[in-house]
Structures are given as structure tokens and as C-alpha cells.
N, C-alpha and C positions, 0 to 999 in steps of 0.2 A: 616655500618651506619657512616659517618660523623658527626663532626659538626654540631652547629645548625648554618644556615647561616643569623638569624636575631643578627642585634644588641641588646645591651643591653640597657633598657629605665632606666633613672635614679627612682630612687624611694623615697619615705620618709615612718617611721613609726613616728606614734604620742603617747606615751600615757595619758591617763587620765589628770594624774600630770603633764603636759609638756613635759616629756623626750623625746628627738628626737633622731631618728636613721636615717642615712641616706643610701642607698646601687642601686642595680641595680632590675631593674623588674623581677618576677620570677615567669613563668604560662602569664597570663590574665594582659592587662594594664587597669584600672580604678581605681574604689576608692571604699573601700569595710569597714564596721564597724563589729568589737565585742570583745566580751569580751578576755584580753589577759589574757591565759597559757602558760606552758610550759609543753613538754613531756620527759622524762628521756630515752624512749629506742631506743636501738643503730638498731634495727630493726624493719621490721611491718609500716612503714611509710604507706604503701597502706591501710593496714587494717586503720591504724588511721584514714587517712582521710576519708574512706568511712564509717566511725562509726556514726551513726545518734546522738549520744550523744554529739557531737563536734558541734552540731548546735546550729552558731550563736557566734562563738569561734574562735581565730585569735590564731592558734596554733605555738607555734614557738618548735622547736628539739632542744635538748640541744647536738645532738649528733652532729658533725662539718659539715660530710660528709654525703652527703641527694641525693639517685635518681641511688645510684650507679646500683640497680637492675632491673631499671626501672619499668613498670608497662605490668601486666598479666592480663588477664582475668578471671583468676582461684580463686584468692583469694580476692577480694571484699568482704564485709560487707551487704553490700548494692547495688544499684541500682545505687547509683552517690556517688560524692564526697557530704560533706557535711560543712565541713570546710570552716568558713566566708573568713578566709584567712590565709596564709601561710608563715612563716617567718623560711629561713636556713640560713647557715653561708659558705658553702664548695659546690655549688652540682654539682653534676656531668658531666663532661660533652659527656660525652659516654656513656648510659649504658650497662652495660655486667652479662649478662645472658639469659641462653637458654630458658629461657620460658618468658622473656620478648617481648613485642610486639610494645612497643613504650616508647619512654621518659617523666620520669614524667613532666616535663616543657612542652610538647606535651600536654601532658593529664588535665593538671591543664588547659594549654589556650582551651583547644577545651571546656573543662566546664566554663570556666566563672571565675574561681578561683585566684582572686590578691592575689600575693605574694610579698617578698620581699628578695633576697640572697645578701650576702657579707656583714651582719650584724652581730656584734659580739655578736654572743649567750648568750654568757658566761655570758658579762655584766646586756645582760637585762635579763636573768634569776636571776642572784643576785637580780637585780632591783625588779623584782616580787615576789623573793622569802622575802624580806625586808619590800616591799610595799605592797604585795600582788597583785592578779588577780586583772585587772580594765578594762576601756573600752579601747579601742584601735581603729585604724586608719591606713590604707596602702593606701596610692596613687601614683600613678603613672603621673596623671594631675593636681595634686597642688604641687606648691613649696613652698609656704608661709605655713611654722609649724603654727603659730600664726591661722590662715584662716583654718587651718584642725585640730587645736584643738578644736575650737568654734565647728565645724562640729563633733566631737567626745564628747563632754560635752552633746553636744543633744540628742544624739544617745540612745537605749532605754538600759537598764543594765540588768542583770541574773536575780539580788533579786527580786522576784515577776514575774519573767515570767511564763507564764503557754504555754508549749510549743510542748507537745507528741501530740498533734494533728495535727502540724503541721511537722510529719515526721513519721505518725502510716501510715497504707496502708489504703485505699481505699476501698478495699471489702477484704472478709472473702477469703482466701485459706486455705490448705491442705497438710502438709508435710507428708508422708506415712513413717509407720515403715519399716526399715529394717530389712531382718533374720538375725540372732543370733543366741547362743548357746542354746537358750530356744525352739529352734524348730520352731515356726510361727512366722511371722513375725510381728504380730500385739499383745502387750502382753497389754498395754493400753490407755485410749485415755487423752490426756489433750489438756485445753483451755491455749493458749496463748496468753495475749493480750498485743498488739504490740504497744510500748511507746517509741520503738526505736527500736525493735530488729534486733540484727545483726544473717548476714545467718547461722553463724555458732552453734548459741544457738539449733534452733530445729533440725538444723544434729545433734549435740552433742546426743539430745534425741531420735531421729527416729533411731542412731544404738543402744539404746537401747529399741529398741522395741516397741515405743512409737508414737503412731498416735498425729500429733500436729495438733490441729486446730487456726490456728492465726484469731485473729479477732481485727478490729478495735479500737483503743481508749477509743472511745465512746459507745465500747458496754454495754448492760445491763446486770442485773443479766440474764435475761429474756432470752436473747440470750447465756449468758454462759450456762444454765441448760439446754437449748436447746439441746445440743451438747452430754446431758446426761455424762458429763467426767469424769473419774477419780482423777481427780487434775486439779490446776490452776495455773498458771504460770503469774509472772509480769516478762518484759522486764527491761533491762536498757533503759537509754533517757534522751533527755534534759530536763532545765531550774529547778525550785524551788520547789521542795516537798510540801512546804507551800501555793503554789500557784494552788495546784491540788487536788481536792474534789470530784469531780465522780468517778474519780477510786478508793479514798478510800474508798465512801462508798458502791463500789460496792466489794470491800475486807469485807469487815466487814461484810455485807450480807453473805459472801462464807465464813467466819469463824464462821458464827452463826448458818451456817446450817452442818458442821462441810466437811466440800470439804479442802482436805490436798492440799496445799498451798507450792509454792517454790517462791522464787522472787531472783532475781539478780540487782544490781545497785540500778537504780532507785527504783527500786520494794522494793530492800532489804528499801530505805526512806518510800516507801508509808505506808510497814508495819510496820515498827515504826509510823506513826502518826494512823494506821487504830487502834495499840495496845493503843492507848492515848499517845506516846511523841513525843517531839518536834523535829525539825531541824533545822541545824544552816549552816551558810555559814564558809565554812574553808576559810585559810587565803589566799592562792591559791594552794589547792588542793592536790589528790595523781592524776598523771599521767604517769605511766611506766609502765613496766612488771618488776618490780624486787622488788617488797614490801614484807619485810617479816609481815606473816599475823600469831597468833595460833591459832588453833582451839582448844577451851578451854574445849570440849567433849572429845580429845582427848590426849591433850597433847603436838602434834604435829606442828611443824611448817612446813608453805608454805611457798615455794617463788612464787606470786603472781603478774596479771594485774592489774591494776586500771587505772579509770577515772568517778572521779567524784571531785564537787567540794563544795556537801553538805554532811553533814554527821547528823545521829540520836547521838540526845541527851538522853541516857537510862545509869542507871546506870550499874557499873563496880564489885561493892558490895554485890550488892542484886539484889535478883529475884523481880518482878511484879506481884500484882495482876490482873489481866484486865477480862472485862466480858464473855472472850473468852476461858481463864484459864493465866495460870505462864508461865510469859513471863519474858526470860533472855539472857545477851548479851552471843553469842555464840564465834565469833570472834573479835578479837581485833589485832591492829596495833601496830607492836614492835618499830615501830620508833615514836609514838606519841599519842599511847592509842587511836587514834581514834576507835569508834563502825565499826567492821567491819563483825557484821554479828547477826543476830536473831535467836530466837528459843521458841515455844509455846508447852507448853505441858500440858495434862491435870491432875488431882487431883490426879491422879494415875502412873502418869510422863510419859505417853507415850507421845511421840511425834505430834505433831498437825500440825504442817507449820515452815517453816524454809527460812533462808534467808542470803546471802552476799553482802557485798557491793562489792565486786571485781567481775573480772571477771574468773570462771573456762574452760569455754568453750578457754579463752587464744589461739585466734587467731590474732596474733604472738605473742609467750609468754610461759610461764611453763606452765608444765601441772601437778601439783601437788596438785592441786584440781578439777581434773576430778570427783576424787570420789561423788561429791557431786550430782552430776545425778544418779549415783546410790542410794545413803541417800534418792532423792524421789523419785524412783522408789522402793525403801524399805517401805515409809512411805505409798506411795499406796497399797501396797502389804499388808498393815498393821503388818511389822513386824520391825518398826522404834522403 
């Protein structure tokens, strides 16, 4: 594989506050809006961008060098990219690896994905990390900053999007358990409802044993009992916790009828507002694989994924009462006390429903909280 034999189209990023970046096209030439982050890990670039939770997010790598491994068909998240737009500093201009099949600069224009390279990372990650997350801007056909900041002012913002609708599937499928050490291959069935979910959450559960049924966003209680399941599952996913009310009150239903409960990301938000509290917007976000997380059941520290850029407001002090039972934070964040994880138990302290804001499933990432698909595979089993 040579070279790419297109030129480079010159580019601008804008954001919110004025800040301009100036560099070369990267992927896709137009003009593309959303909210800017940043991501910390030096690998996984393909899993990132195919994360449905990045929708609607102008993601920039803090890491220099972006593309070296090209892009596989193996390891997606998803169905497509999802990434409003793309912002490196180094990429590649070869890539090298055996199970690569095309270049991500390839892959980003064949989808539509403006990007921007030869922008110095570093700076605007400072910049975000000082100013925080805001709305952002990459074009390729405007030169006038001034003219594509108006066009970025306009643009719609995170706070109050309500957005798992627009990235849940379509119709109901069926992930089938895998055999195991347990003998059959089907040990039990959970609903999964899909507010972003990536591929690898209901593999993670089908080799343990675990028939997944994903259903749509918008399913009802009506449709989850349908399914007759052992537990229920929220996905991670875009936009505002505070801006999404059917799926929590279709939580609250499932914890009143006492259905053992796991959620991830997003899910770990929904359940804090299904338990009664609140969310808050961080200032821009945890986005890496390398957070250290403890799990305060345990003792135990993770080095963890994350991507999110809400966090539940629950105290750190004291347990909760809620109509459901005692609700307390389970994990927490060592670099800044954020809530990074739930736990519902009832009068008697057994276990009820549980929840992370990170990701264990960690594709590409640690895998130091695998266990936690076991934790509900234990809770269904009722010996949580």
C-alpha cells in the first residue's frame, strides 16, 4: 500500500469561545458541528469512533500519532462510525498491520466523517481541559473563523439533548448464549435496552451464558416482561440523563416489580435519577482507558474506560433511602471523587441492581472489571 495520492485540503477548527486551529483535511471535506472532547487513550481509536456514545461529539486524541493500525472489520462497536468529527495531531501515513484492511483516513471519507490533522493536540486539550467541553466546528469550505463561529454559536449543545433514540436499533434482535463451563449454553435470559450499546457489551454476557435480547429505546415495560427475563440491562449512550424520562420510568417499573437490574454508562445516570438524584454536567468529562476507579464493596482498585460527560449527583457519606430500598455509591473516581458506580439493596442488604459509570466490557481497554458481569450473573442467580 502506498501513499495516499490525494492532497491535503486545508482545514479550520472553531470553538465555542473563538479559539482557532488551523491544519490540513482528515477523512471527509465539509463542515461538520458538535460538542468538543478529548480522549486520553494511546489505543482503540476504531472502537472510539464507532461508540454510539460519541454521537454528536468532535472528538480530538490526545495521543500524537492516530491511524497507525489502520482500520479492521473485527473490532467495531457498532455499525458505523459515529463521531461528528475528528480532530489528530500525527496520522499516519501508512498503515501497518496484518488485520488491517484499509486506512483510517479511507474509512472516515468513505463515511462522511470531517476531520482535522496537523493540530496541536496538546494545546487544545489544555484549552478544554481549562474551559471545559463546548460546541465546536471543522470545516474544510470556510476560511472565514469569524463566519464559522456564528455557525457554531448556533449549533444545538449536549445540555438537554435527549438523544438514545437516535442511535438505539430499529427492531428487537437476539444475541444467543455461549457454552461454558456450566454445561448448556443458555444459563439465563436478560433484556437489553439499547441507548447506545456497543457490540461488545452482550458478547461480554452471551459467554457467560446469557441469552440477550436488545430491544429498542423506546421499549415498554410491556415489551420488557414480554421477554419473561431474568434481569435488565441499560446500555451506555448519548446526550443528557436529565433529558430522558421513558426509560427511567420504565426503570422504576422494573425495580418495583423487583427484576435485578445492571446498567453501564448511561444506564449507571438513568439509575441514579430512576433512585431520586440528580445529574450534573462535568466540566469536560472522563474519556480514556486509564482511570483509576475503587470499588468500595471491595476495596479494590481498577484501571478502567470511561466516556461520559455526565455524572450522578449521590452522596459519598451516606446511604439512601428510596422507595425501592438503600441505595449507595458503590464506585468512585480516584482522580476526582466523581460517582462512578450504584448499588441497591434491600432491608436485609442483599443486593437488588447495580450499576457503573465506566466501561468493563473495555473494548480496547483494561479488563479489570470483567468481574462485574459475573456480580449480575450472581445477582440473578440470587446469590449477590
Amino acid at each position: 500500500m502506498g501513499l495516499p495520492s490525494h492532497a491535503p485540503t486545508p482545514a479550520i477548527l472553531v470553538l465555542e469561545d473563538g479559539r482557532v486551529f488551523r491544519g490540513d483535511s482528515y477523512g471527509a471535506t465539509g463542515e461538520t458541528f458538535g460538542e468538543a472532547v478529548f480522549n486520553t487513550g494511546m489505543t482503540g481509536y476504531q472502537e472510539t469512533l464507532t461508540d454510539p456514545s460519541y454521537h454528536r461529539q468532535i472528538v480530538t486524541m490526545t495521543a500524537p500519532h492516530i491511524g497507525n493500525t489502520g482500520v479492521n472489520d473485527e473490532d467495531p462497536e457498532s455499525s458505523r462510525i459515529w463521531v461528528a468529527g475528528y480532530v489528530v495531531r500525527d496520522p499516519a501515513r501508512v498503515p501497518s498491520s496484518w488485520r488491517s484492511r484499509r486506512s483510517l483516513d479511507d474509512e472516515l471519507r468513505a463515511q462522511g466523517v470531517v476531520g482535522i490533522s496537523g493540530v496541536d493536540t496538546r494545546a487544545l486539550t489544555r484549552h478544554l481541559r481549562e474551559r471545559g467541553a463546548m460546541r465546536a466546528g471543522i470545516s474544510t469550505v470556510e476560511t472565514d473563523a469569524e463566519a464559522l463561529l456564528a455557525r457554531v454559536r448556533a449549533s444545538g449543545a449536549m445540555a438537554g439533548a435527549e438523544l438514545s433514540g437516535e442511535v438505539s436499533t430499529d427492531a428487537a434482535y437476539v444475541v444467543p448464549a455461549r457454552p461454558g463451563p456450566w454445561g448448556e449454553a443458555k444459563r439465563f435470559t436478560v433484556v437489553a435496552l439499547d441507548l447506545g450499546i456497543k457490540t461488545m457489551t452482550p458478547a461480554r454476557m452471551a459467554e457467560r451464558g446469557i441469552e440477550v435480547h436488545v430491544l429498542p429505546a423506546t421499549a415498554s415495560i410491556e415489551d420488557v416482561l414480554a421477554v419473561e427475563p431474568d434481569g435488565l440491562f441499560f446500555s451506555n449512550g448519548p446526550g443528557d440523563p436529565a433529558a430522558t424520562t421513558g426509560q427511567v420510568a420504565l426503570l422504576q417499573d422494573a425495580l418495583g416489580r423487583g427484576l435485578p437490574y445492571f446498567g453501564i454508562c448511561f444506564g449507571n445516570q438513568l439509575f441514579g435519577r430512576a433512585l431520586g438524584f440528580g445529574t450534573y454536567k462535568l466540566v469536560y468529562g472522563h474519556r480514556g482507558i486509564n482511570q483509576p476507579v475503587m470499588d468500595r464493596t471491595t476495596g479494590k482498585v481498577e484501571v478502567t474506560a470511561h466516556n461520559h460527560g455526565f455524572a450522578v449527583d449521590a452522596p459519598l457519606d451516606r446511604d439512601t433511602e428510596t422507595p425501592y430500598g438503600v441505595a449507595s455509591v458503590s464506585h468512585v473516581c480516584l482522580n476526582d471523587d466523581v460517582v462512578e458506580g450504584l448499588e441497591l439493596r434491600d432491608a436485609a442488604g442483599a443486593l437488588r441492581a447495580f450499576s457503573v459509570q465506566y466501561h468493563p466490557e473495555a473494548a480496547a481497554g483494561p479488563h479489570d472489571a470483567a468481574y462485574l458481569f459475573d456480580r449480575f450473573c450472581d445477582l440473578m442467580e440470587g446469590r449477590a
